[in-house]
Each structure stands twice: as C-alpha cells, then as structure tokens.
N, CA, C and O atoms as CSV, one atom per row, in Angstrom:
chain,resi,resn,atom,element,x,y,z
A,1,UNK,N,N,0.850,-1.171,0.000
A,1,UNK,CA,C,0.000,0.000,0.000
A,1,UNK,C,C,0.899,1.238,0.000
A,1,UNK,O,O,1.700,1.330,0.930
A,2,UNK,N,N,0.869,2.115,-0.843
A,2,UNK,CA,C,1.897,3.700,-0.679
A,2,UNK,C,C,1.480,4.549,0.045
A,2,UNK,O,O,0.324,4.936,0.220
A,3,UNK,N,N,2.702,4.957,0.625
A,3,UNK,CA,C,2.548,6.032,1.857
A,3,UNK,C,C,1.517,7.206,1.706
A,3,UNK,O,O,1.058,7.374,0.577
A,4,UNK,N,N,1.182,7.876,2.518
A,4,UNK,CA,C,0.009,8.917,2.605
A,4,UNK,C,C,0.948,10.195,1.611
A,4,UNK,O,O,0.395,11.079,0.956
A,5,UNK,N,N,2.359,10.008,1.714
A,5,UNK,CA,C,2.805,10.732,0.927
A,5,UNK,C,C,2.759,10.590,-0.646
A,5,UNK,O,O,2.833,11.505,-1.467
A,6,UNK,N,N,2.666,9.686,-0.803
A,6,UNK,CA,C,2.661,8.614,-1.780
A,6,UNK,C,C,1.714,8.997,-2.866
A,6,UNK,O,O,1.920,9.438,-3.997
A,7,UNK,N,N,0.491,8.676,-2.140
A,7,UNK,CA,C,-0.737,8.928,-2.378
A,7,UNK,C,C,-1.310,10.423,-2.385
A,7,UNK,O,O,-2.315,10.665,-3.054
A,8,UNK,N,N,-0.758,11.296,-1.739
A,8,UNK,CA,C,-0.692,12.686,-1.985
A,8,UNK,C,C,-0.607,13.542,-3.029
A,8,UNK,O,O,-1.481,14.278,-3.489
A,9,UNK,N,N,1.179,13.295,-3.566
A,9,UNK,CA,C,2.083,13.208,-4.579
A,9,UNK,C,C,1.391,12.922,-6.076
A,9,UNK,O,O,1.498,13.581,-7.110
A,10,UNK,N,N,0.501,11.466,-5.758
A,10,UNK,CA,C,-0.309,11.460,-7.440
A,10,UNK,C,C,0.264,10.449,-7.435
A,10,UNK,O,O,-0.356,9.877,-8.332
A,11,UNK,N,N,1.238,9.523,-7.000
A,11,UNK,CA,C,1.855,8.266,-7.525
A,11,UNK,C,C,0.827,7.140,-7.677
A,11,UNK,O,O,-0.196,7.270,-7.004
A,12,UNK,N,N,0.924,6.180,-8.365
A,12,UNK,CA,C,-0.363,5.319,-8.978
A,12,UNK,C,C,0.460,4.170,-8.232
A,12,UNK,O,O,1.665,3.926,-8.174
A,13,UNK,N,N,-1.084,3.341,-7.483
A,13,UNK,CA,C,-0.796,2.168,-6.310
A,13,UNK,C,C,-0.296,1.393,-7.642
A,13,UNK,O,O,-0.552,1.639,-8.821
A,14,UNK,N,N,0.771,0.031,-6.867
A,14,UNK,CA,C,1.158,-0.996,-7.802
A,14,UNK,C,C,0.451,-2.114,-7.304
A,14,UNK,O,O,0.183,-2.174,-6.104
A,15,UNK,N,N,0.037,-3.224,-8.286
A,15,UNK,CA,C,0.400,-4.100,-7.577
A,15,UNK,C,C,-1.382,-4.878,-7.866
A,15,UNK,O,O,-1.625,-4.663,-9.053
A,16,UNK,N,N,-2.189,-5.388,-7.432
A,16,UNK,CA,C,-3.525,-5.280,-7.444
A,16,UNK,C,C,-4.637,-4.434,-7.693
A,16,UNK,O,O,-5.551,-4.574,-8.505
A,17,UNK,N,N,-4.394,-3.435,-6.777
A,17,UNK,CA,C,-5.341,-2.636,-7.683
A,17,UNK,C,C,-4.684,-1.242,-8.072
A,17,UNK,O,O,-4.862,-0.257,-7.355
A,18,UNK,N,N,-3.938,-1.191,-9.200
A,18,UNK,CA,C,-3.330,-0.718,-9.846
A,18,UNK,C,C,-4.350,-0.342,-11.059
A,18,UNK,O,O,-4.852,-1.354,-11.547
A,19,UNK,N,N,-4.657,0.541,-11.492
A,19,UNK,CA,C,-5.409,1.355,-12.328
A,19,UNK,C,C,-5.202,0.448,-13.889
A,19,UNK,O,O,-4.106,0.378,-14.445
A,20,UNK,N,N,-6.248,-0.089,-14.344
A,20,UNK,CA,C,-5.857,-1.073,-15.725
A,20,UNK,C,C,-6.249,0.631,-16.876
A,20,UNK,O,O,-6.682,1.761,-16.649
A,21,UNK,N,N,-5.743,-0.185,-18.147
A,21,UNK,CA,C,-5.476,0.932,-19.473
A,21,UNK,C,C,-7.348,0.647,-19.638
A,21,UNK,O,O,-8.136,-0.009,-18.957
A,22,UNK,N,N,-7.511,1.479,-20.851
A,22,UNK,CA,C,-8.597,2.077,-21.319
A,22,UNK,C,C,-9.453,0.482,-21.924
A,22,UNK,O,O,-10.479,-0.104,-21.579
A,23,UNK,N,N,-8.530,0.267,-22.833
A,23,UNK,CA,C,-9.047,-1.402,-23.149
A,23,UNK,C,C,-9.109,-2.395,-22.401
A,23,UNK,O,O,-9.807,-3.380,-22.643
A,24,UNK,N,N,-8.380,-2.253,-21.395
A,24,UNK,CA,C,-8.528,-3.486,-20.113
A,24,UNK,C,C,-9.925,-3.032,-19.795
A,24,UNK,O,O,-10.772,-3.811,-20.234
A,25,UNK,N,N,-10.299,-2.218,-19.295
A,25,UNK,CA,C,-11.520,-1.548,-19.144
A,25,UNK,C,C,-12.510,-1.997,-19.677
A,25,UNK,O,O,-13.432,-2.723,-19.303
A,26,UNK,N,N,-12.238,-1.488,-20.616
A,26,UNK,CA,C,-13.644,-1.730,-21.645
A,26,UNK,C,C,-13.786,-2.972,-22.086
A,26,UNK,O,O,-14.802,-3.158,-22.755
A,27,UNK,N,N,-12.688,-4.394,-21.827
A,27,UNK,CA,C,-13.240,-5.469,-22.314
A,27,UNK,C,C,-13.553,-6.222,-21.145
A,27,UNK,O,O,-14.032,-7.355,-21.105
A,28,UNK,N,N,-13.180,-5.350,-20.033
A,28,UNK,CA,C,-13.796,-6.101,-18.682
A,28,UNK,C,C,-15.146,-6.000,-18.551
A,28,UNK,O,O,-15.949,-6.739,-17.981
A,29,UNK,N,N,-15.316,-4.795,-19.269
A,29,UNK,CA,C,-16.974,-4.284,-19.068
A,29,UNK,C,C,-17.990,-5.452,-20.052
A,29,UNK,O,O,-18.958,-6.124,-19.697
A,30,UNK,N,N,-17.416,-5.363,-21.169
A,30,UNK,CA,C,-17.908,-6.029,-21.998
A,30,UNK,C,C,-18.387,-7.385,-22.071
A,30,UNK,O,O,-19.423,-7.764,-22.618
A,31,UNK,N,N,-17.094,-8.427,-21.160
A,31,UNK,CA,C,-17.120,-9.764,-20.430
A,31,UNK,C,C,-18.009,-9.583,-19.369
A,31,UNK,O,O,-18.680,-10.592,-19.154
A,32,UNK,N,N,-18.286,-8.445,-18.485
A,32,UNK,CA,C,-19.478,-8.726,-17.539
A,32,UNK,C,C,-20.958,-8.662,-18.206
A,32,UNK,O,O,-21.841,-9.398,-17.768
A,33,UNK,N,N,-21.226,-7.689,-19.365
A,33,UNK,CA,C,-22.055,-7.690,-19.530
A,33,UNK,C,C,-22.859,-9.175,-20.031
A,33,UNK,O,O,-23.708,-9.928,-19.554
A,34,UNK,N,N,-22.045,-9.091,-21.273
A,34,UNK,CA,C,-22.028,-11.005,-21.665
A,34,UNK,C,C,-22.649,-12.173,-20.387
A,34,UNK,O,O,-23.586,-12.966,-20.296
A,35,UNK,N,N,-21.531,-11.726,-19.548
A,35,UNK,CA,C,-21.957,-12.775,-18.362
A,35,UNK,C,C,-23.600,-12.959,-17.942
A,35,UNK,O,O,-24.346,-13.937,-17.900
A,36,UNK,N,N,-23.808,-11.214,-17.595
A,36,UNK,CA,C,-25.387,-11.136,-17.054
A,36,UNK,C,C,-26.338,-11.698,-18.057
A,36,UNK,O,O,-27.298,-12.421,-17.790
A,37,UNK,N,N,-25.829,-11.131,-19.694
A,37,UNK,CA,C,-27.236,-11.246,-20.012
A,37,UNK,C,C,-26.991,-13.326,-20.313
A,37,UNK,O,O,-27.935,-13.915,-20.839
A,38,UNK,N,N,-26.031,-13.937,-20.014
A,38,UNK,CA,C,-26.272,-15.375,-19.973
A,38,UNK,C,C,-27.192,-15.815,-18.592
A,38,UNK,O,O,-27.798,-16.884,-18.509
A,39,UNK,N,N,-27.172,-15.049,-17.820
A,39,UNK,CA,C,-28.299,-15.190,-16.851
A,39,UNK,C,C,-29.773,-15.123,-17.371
A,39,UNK,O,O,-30.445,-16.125,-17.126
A,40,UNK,N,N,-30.331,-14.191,-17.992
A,40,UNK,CA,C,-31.350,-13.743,-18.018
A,40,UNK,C,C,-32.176,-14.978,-18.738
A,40,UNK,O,O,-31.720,-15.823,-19.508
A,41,UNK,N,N,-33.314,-14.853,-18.333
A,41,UNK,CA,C,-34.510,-16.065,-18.795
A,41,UNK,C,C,-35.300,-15.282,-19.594
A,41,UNK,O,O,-36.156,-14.445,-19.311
A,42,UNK,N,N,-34.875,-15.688,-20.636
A,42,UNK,CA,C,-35.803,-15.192,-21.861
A,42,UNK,C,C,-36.801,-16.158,-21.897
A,42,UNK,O,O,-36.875,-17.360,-21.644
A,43,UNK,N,N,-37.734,-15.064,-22.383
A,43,UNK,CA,C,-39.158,-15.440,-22.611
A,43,UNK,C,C,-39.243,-16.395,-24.154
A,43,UNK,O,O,-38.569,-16.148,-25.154
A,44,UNK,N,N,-40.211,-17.469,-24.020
A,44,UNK,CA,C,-40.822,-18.449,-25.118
A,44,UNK,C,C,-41.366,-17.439,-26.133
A,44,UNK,O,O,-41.426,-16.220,-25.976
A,45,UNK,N,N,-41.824,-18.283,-27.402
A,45,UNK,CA,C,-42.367,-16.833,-28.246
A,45,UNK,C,C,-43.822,-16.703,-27.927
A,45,UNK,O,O,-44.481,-15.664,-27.889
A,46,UNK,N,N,-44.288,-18.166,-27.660
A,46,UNK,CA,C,-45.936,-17.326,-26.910
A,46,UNK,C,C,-45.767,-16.883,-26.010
A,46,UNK,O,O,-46.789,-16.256,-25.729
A,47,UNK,N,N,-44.893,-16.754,-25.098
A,47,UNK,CA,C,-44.729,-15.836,-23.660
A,47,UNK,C,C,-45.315,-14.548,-24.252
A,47,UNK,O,O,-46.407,-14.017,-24.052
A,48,UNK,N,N,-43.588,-13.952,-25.569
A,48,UNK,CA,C,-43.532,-12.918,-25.976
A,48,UNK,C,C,-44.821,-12.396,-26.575
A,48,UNK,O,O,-45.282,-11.256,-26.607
A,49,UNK,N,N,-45.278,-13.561,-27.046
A,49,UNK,CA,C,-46.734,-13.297,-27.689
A,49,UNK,C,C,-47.969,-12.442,-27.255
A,49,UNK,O,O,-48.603,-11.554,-27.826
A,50,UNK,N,N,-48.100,-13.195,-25.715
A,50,UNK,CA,C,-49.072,-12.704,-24.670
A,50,UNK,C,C,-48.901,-11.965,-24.285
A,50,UNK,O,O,-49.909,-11.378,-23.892
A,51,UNK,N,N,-47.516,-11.251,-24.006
A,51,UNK,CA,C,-46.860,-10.056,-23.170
A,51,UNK,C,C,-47.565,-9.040,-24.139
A,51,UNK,O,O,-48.430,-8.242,-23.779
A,52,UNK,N,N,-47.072,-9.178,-25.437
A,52,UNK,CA,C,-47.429,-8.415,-26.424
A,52,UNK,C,C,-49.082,-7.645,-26.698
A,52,UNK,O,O,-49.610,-6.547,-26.873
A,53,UNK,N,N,-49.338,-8.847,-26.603
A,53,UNK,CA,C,-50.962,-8.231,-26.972
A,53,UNK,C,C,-51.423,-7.753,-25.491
A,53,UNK,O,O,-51.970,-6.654,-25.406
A,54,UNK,N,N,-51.279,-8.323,-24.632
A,54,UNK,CA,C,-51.521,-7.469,-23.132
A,54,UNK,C,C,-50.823,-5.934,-23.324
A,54,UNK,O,O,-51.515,-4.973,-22.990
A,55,UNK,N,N,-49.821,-5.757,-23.716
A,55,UNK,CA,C,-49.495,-4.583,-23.345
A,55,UNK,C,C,-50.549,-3.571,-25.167
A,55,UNK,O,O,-51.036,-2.488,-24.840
A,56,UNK,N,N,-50.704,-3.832,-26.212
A,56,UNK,CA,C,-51.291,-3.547,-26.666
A,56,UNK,C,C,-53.021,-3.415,-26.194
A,56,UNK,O,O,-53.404,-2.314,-25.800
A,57,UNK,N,N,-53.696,-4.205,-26.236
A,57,UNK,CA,C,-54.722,-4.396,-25.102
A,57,UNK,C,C,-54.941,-2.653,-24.276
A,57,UNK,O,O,-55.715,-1.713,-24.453
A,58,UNK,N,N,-53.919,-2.904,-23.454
A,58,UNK,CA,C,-53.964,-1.918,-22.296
A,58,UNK,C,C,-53.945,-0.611,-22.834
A,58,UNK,O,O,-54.766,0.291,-22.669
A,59,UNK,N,N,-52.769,-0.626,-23.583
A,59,UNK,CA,C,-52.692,0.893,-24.189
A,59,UNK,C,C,-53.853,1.314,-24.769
A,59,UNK,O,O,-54.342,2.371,-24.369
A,60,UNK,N,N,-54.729,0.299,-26.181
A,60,UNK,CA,C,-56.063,0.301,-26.502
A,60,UNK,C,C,-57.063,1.172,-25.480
A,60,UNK,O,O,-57.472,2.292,-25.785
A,61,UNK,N,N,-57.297,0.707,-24.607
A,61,UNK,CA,C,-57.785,0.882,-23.545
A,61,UNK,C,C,-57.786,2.021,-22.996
A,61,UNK,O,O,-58.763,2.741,-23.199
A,62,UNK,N,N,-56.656,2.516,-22.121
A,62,UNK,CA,C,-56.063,3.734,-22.065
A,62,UNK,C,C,-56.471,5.191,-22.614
A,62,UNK,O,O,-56.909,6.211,-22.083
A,63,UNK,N,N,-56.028,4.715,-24.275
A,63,UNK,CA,C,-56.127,5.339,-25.177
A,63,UNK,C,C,-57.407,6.048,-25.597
A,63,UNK,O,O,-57.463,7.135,-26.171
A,64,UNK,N,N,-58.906,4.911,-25.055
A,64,UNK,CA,C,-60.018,4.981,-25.367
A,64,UNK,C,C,-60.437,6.077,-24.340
A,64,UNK,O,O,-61.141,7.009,-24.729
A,65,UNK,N,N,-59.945,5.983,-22.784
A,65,UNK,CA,C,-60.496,6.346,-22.178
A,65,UNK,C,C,-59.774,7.730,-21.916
A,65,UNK,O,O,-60.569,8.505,-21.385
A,66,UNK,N,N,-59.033,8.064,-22.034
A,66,UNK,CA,C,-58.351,9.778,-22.573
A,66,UNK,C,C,-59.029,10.275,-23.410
A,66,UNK,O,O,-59.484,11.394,-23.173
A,67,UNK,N,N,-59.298,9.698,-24.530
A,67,UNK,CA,C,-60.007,10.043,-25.833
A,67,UNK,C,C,-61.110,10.493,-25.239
A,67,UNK,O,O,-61.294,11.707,-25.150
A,68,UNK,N,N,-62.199,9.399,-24.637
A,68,UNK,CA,C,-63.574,9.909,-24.308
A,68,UNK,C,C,-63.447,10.965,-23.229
A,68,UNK,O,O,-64.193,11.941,-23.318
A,69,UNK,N,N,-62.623,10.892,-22.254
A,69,UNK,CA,C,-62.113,12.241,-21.169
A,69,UNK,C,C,-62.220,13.648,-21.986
A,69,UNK,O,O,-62.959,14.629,-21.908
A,70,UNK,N,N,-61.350,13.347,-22.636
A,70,UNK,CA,C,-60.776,14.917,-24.043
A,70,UNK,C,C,-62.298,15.305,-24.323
A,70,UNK,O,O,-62.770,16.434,-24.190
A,71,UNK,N,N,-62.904,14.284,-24.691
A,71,UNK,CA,C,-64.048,14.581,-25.379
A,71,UNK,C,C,-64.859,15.224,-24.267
A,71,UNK,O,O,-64.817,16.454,-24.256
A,72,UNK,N,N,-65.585,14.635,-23.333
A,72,UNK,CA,C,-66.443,15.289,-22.235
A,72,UNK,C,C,-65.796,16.677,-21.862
A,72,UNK,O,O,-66.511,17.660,-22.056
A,73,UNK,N,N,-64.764,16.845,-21.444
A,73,UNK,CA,C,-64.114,18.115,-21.011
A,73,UNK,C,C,-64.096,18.962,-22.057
A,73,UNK,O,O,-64.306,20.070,-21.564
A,74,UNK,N,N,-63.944,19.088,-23.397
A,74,UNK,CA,C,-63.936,19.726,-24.342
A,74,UNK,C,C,-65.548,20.584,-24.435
A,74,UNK,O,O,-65.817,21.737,-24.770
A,75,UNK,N,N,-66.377,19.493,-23.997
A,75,UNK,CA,C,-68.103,19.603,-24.200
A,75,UNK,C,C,-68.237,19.950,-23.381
A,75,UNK,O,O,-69.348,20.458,-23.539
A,76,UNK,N,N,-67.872,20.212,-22.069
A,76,UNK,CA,C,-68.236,20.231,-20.888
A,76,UNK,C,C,-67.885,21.825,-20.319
A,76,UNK,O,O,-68.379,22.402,-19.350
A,77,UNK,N,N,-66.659,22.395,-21.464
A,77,UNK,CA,C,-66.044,23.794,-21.624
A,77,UNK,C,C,-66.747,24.308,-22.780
A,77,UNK,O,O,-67.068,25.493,-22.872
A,78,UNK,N,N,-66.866,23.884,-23.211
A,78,UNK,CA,C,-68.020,24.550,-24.460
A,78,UNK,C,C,-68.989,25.421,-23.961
A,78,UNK,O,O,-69.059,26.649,-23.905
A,79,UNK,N,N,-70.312,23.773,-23.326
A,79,UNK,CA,C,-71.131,24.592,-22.768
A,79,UNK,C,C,-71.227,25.475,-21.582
A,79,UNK,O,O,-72.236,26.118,-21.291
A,80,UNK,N,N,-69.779,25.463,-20.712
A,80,UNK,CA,C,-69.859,26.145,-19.683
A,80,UNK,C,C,-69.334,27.804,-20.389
A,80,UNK,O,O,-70.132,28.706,-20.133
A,81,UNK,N,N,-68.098,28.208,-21.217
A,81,UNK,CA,C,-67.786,29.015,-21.739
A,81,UNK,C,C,-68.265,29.466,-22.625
A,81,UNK,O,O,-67.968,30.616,-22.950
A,82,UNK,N,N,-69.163,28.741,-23.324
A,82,UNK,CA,C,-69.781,29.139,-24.548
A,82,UNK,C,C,-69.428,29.003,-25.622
A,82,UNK,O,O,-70.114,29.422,-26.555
C-alpha cells in the first residue's frame, strides 16, 4: 500500500489494484455484460406473444379512455364558456 505521501504526490498504487489501461476496461466491461445477459430467462415466443398483446390491449384501452375524457371536457367547456 503507498505512503500517505505517496498517495498525496499522485503516484499510482502498484500491484492489485493498480489502475488497468482504457481497453482493459472496456473489455472487462464487456465480459461482464455477456456474463449477465447469460443469466437472463428469456421469454418463449408465446410468452412474448401474450406479453405483447396485453401490453397492446392496455394501451387500446387507455387510449379509449383519454379520448372519451378529451371529449367530455372539451363539451363540458363549451357549454360552460360558450
């Protein structure tokens, strides 16, 4: 470990954790990412399927009921403002 002077000064620790170059870096990053997404449990394609139309579905939905909102409030300022 380098002295408090050491470390003051700007001198770079040796040894373990010693500061890696720009590409050590970036292919360390790269090997973790790899790693995680070999974790991840991807979805079947009817999974993806169902996910799909549920989230379409909803938005549908949503969509309808903003729409008819817009609409009443629009009518609803009309006849109050004229």
């Amino acid at each position: 470990m380098p002295s408090r002077r050491d470390r003051k000064r700007g001198k770079k620790a040796e040894g373990k954790r010693a500061k890696k170059g720009l590409f050590a870096r970036t292919a360390l990053f790269y090997r973790q990412i790899i790693a995680e997404l070999r974790k991840v449990v991807w979805p079947t394609r009817s999974e993806l399927t169902q996910y799909t139309t549920v989230v379409v579905v909803f938005v549908v939905v949503v969509m309808g009921l903003v729409a008819s909102m817009d609409y009443g409030f629009s009518k609803l300022s009309l006849w109050v403002f004229g």
